[in-house]
C-alpha positions in Angstrom: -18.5 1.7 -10.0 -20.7 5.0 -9.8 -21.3 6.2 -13.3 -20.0 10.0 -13.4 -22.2 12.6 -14.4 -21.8 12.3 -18.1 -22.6 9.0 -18.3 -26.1 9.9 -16.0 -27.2 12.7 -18.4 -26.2 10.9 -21.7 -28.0 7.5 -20.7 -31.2 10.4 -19.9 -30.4 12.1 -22.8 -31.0 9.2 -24.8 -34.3 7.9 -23.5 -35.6 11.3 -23.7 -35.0 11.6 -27.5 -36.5 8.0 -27.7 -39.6 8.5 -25.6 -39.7 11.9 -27.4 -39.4 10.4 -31.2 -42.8 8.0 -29.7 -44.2 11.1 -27.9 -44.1 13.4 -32.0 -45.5 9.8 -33.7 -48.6 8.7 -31.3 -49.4 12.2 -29.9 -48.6 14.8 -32.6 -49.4 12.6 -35.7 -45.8 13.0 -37.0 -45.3 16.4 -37.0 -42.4 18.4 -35.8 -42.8 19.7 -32.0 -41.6 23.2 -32.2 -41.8 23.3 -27.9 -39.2 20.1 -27.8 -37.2 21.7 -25.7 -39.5 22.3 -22.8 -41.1 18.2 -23.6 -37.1 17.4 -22.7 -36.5 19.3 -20.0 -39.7 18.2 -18.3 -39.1 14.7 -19.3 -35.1 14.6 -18.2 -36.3 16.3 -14.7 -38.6 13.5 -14.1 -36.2 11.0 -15.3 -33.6 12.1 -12.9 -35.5 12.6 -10.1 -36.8 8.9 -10.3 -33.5 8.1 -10.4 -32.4 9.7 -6.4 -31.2 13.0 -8.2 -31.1 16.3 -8.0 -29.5 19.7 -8.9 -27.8 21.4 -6.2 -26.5 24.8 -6.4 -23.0 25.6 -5.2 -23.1 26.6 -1.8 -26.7 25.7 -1.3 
C-alpha cells in the first residue's frame, strides 16, 4: 500500500528534526538555530526530492 501524504511528510518531518537536533550539536556547538526554519525547509525539499517527489500546483 502507497503511504498517503501524511504519512510521507511526517516520516520527513521526523528525520529532519533528527538530522537537525545532530546538525545544532556538531555544527552549532549546542546552541539554539534561530534560522531552523529555512535548515528544515531546505532539508525536507531534498529529502522529498530523493524520494521521486515533488510539489505540483493545481492546474500546473
Amino acid at each position: 500500500m502507497d503511504a498517503t501524504t501524511n504519512e510521507v511528510i511526517l516520516d520527513v518531518l521526523k528525520a529532519a528534526a533528527a538530522a537537525h537536533g545532530v546538525f545544532e550539536a556538531e555544527e552549532l556547538g549546542g546552541a539554539y538555530d534561530d534560522e531552523w526554519p529555512e535548515w528544515y525547509a531546505a532539508h525536507m525539499t531534498n529529502a522529498l526530492a530523493a524520494l521521486g517527489y515533488r510539489l505540483v500546483a493545481d492546474g500546473a
